[in-house]
C-alpha positions in Angstrom: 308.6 82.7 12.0 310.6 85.9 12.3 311.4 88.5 10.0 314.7 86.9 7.8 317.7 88.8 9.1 318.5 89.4 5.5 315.8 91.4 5.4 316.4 93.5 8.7 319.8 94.2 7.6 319.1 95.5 4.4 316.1 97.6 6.4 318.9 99.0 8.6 321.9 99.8 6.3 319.7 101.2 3.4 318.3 103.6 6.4 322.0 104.3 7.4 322.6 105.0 3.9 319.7 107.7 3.8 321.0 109.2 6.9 324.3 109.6 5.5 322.4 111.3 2.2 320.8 113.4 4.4 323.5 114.7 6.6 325.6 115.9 3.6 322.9 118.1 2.4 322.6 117.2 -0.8 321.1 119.6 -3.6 317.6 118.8 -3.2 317.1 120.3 -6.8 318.9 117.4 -8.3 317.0 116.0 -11.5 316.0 113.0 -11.4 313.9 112.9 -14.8 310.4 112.5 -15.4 309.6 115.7 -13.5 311.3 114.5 -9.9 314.2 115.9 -8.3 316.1 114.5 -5.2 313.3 116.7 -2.8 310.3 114.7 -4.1 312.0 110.7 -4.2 313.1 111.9 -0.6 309.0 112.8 0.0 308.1 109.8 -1.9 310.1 107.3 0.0 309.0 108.8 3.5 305.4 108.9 2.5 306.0 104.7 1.7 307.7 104.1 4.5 305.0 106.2 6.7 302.4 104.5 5.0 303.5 101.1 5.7 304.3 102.3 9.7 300.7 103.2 9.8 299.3 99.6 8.0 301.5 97.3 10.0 300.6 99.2 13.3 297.2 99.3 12.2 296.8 96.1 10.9 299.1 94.2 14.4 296.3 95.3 16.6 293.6 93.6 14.5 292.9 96.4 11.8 292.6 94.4 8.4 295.0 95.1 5.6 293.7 97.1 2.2 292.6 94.2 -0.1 292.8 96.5 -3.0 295.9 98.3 -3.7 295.7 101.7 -5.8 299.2 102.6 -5.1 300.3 102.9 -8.9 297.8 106.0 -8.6 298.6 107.3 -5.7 302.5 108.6 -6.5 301.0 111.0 -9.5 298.5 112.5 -7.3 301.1 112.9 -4.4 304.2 114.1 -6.6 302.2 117.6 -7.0 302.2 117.4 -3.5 305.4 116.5 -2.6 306.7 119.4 -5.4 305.6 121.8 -2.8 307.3 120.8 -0.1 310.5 122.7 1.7 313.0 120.3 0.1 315.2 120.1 3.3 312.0 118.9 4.8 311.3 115.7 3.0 314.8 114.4 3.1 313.9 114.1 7.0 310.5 113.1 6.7 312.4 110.1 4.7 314.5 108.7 7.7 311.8 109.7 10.5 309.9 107.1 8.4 312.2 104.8 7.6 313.3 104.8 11.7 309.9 104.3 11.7 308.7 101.5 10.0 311.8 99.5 10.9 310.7 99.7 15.0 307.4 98.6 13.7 308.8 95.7 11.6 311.3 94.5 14.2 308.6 94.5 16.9 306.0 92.1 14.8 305.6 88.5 16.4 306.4 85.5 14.5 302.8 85.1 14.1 302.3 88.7 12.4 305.5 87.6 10.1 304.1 84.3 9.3 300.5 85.7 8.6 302.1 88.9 6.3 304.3 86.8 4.4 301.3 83.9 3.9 299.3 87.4 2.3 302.4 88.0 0.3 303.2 91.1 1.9 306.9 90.5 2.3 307.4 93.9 0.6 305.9 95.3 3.9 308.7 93.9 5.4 311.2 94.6 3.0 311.7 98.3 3.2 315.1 98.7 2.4 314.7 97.5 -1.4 312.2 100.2 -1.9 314.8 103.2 -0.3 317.8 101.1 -2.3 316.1 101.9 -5.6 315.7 105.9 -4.6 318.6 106.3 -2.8 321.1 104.7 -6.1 319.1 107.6 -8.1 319.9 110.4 -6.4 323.2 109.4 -5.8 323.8 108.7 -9.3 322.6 112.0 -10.5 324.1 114.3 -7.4 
């Protein structure tokens, strides 16, 4: 089964929208509440995105997938990290990943789609919801 073209689409315009963010060099200061500016969701989406590049590459040459996910941790310990980052810097760590994890997605076999989704791991797939939900925040507080 391939990857829905629902899903590939919304992979490809939420990364064309993040290019766009990008390019117009938006105030990276922005506050988004809760301690995050437009800087750290721009870290915080490339990290995910990265991350996922890294399972999916890891995990289509036989690699097995975490069984346990401690994700809900890992974004506190990393925001301190991604505070200290040059802010122009994570906006384009954001769609290196994103670029990223799309090739990766659009190059799985039917089987590796069928097997991820039977795991229900469609959110590896799904990429685009994940930048949506960052990208409407920035742009609502820019």
């Amino acid at each position: 089964m391939p990857v829905d073209p629902k899903i590939l689409k919304k992979n490809t315009e939420q990364l064309e929208r993040l290019e766009r963010l990008v390019s117009s060099s938006p105030n990276y200061e922005t506050d988004l509440h809760d301690g995050w500016t437009a800087a750290v969701a721009f870290a915080h989406m490339g990290f995910w995105d990265r991350r996922q590049a890294e399972l999916l590459r890891d995990w289509s040459v036989g690699d097995p997938l975490p069984e346990s996910a401690t994700d809900d941790q890992l974004n506190p310990v990393l925001e301190r990290y991604w505070q200290q980052l040059t802010p122009e810097v994570t906006g384009q760590m954001a769609v290196y990943a994103a670029r990223e994890v799309n090739e990766i997605i659009e190059s799985l076999s039917d089987e590796q789609v069928e097997a991820l989704l039977s795991m229900r791991k469609e959110f590896m797939l799904a990429r685009g919801n994940h930048r949506e939900e960052h990208i409407d925040q920035i742009e609502r507080e820019l």
